[in-house]
C-alpha positions as CSV (number, residue, x, y, z in Angstrom):
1,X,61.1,-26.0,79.6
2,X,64.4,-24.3,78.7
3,X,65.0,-21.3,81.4
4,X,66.4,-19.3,78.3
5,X,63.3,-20.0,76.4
6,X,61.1,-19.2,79.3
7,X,62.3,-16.0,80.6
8,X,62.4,-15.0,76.7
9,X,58.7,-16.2,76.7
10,X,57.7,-14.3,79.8
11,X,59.5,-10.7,78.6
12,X,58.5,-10.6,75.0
13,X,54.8,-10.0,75.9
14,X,56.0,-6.9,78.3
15,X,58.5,-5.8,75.9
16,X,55.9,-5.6,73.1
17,X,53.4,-3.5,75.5
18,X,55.9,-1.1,75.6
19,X,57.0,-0.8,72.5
20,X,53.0,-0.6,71.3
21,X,52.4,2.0,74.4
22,X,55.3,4.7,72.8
23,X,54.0,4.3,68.8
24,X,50.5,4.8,70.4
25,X,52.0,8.1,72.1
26,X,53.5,9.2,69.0
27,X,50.8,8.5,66.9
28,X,48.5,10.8,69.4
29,X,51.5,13.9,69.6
30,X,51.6,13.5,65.6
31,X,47.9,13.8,64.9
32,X,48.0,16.3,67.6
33,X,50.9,18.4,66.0
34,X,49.0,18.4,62.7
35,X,45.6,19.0,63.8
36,X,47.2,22.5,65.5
37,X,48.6,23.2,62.0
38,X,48.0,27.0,60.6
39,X,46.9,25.6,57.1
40,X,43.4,25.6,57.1
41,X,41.1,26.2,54.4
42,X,40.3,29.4,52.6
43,X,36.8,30.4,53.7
44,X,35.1,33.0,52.2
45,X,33.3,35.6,53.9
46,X,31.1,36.4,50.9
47,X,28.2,34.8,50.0
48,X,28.1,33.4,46.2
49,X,26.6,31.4,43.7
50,X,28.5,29.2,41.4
51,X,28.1,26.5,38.9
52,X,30.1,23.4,37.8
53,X,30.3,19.8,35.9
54,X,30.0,16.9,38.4
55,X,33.8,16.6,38.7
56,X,33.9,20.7,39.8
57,X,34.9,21.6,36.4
58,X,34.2,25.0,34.4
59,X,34.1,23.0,30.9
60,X,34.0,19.9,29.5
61,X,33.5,17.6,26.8
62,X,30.6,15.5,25.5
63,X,31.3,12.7,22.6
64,X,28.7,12.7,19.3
65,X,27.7,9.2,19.6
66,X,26.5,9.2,23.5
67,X,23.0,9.0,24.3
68,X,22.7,10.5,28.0
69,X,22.1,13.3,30.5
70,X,24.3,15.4,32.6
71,X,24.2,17.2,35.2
72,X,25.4,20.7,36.3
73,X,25.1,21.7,39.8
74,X,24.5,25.4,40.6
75,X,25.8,25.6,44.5
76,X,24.8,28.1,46.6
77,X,27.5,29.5,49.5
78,X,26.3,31.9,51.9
79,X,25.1,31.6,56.1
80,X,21.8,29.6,56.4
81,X,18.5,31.0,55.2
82,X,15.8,32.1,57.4
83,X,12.7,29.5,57.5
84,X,10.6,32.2,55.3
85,X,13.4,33.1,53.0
86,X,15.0,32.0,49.5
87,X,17.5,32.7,46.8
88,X,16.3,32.6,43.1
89,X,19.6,31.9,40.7
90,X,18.7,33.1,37.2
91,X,20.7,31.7,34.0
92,X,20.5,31.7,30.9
93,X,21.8,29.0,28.1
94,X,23.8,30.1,25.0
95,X,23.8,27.5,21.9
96,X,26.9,28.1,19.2
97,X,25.8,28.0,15.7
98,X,26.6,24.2,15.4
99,X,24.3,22.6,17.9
100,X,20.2,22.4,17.6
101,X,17.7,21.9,20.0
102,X,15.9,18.2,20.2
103,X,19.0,17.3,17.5
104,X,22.1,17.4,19.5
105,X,20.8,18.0,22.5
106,X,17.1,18.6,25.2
107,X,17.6,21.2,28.0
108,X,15.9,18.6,30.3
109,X,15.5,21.3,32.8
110,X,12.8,23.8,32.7
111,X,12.5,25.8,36.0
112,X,14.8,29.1,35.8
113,X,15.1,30.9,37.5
114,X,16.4,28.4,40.3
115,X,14.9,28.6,43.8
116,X,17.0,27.9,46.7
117,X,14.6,27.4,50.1
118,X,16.1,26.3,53.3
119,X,19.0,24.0,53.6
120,X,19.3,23.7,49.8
121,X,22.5,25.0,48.9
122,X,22.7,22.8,45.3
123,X,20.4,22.6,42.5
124,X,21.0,20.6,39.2
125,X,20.6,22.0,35.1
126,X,20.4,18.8,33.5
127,X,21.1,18.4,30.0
128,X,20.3,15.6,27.9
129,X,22.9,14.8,24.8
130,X,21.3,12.9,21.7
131,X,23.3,10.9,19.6
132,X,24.3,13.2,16.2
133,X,27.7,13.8,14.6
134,X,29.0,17.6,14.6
135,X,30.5,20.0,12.0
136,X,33.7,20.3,13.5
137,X,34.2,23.5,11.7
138,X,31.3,25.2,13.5
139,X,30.9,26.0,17.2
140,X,29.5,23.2,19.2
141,X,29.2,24.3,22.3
142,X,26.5,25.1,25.2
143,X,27.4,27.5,28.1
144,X,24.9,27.2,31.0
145,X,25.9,31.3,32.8
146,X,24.7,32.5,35.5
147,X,23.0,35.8,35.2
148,X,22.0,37.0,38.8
149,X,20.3,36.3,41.5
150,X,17.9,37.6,44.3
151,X,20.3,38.6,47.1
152,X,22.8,40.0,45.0
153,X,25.6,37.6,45.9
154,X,29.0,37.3,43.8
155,X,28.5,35.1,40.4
156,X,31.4,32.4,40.5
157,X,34.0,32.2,43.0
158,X,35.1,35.2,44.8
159,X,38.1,36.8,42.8
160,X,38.7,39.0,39.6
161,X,38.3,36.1,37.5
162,X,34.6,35.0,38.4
163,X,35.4,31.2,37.8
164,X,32.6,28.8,38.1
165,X,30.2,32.1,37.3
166,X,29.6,29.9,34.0
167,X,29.9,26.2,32.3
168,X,31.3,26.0,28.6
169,X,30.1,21.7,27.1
170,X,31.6,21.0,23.8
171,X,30.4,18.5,21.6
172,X,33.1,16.7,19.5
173,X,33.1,13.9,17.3
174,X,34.6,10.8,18.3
């Protein structure tokens, strides 16, 4: 065997070992370095109740010629529940002028209020949409809005604004 090609042969293995040892120790000191970061999370101290769409939303839209049934989840924040204790959630569900019941739409969910046991901390309001064209010139929506609860904790998000304290779904024509 060439001497060149055997000393090259005999380093590259070593040289590779050290080259993987130092991106190993910068990949530990970077993931270190960012882990220490002071941008963590905004936590609330508050407890709350909220409700959104399944994508987190406070409002969306639902197409006249679909046949199905959403969901949207009231979530519950607060410390853990005692093994004796709940949280009811009451709502209520406002219908514009241009929707009916059993025509454009079922409220598939019956129990309000909501009752939050134990280690529940969601609950879904389902809705099911039935296949019927709207009067665009009317208002075609449904807002699901919370309207207390047991414990007295914040509707919505903590803030001035309340977001999440309600769900606006408008029907449109496709």
């Amino acid at each position: 065997m060439n001497p060149l090609l055997e000393r090259v042969s005999t380093s590259l293995p070593f040289l590779l070992g050290r080259r993987l040892g130092r991106v190993c120790w910068w990949v530990v000191a970077c993931l270190l370095f960012t882990a220490c970061a002071d941008q963590e999370g905004e936590w609330f101290d508050t407890p709350f109740v909220r409700i959104a769409t399944q994508t987190g939303q406070s409002g969306t839209v639902v197409l006249s010629n679909v046949r199905n049934v959403n969901t949207y989840s009231v979530y519950l924040s607060c410390p853990p529940l005692a093994d004796n204790d709940s949280v009811t959630v009451d709502y209520e569900v406002i219908v514009g002028g241009g929707l009916q019941q059993d025509v454009d739409y079922t409220v598939v969910t019956k129990q309000n209020p909501l009752v939050f046991l134990p280690g529940i901390y969601d609950m879904p309001i389902r809705i099911r949409w039935l296949k019927n064209p709207v009067d665009a010139s009317k208002d075609n929506t449904v807002t699901i809005r919370l309207t207390g609860n047991s414990k007295g904790y914040n509707l919505g998000l903590p803030g001035p604004g309340h977001v999440q304290s309600q769900v606006v779904i408008e029907k449109r024509n496709n």
